[in-house]
C-alpha positions as CSV (number, residue, x, y, z in Angstrom):
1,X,0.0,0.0,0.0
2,X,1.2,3.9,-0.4
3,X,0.8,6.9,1.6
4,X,-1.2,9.9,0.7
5,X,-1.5,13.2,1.9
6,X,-4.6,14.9,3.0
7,X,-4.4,18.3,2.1
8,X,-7.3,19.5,4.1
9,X,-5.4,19.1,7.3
10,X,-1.9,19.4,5.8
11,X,0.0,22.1,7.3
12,X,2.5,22.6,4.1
13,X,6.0,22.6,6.5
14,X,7.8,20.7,3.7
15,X,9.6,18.2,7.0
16,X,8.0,14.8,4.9
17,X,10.2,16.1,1.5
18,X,13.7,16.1,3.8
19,X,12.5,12.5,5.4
20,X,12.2,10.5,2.0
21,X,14.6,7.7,1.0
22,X,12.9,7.5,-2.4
23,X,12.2,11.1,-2.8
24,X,8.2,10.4,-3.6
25,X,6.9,13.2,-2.0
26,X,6.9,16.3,-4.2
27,X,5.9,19.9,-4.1
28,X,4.2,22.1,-6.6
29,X,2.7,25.4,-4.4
30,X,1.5,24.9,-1.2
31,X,0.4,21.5,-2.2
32,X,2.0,18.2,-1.4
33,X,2.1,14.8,-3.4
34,X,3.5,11.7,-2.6
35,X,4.5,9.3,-5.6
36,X,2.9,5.5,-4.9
37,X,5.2,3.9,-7.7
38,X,8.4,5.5,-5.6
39,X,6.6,5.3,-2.2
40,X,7.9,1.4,-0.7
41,X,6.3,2.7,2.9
42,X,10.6,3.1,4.0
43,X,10.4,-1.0,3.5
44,X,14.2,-2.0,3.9
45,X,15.4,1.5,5.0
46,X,13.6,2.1,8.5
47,X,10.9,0.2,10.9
48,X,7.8,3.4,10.3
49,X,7.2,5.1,7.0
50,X,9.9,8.1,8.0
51,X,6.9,10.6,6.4
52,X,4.3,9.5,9.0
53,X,6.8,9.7,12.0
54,X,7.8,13.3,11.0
55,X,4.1,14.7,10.2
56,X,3.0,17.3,13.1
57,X,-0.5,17.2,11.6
58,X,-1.3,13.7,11.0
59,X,-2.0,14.7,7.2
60,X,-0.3,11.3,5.9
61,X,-2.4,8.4,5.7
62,X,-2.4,4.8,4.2
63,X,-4.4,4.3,1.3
């Protein structure tokens, strides 16, 4: 499964961009993306999606 980010709640900070091992999370304005062909949840690189941990808003959620 991927992540996506809820833009309603979102509070545009930019920390989930930094976190990324795969770079899947992208920014055009004030809105946020996150790629779910590059997304791999941090599989093989951490024990949480690194995206998740770092979100103060809770905006990132499992599709």
């Amino acid at each position: 499964m991927a992540y996506k980010i809820d833009m309603t709640i979102c509070q545009s900070c930019g920390s989930c961009i930094d976190v990324c091992p795969n770079k899947a999370i992208t920014r055009k304005g004030k809105h946020y993306s996150i790629n779910p062909d590059k997304c791999k949840e941090c599989q093989g690189d951490f024990d949480e999606p690194q995206c998740v941990d770092v979100c103060q808003s809770g905006a990132i959620e499992q599709i």
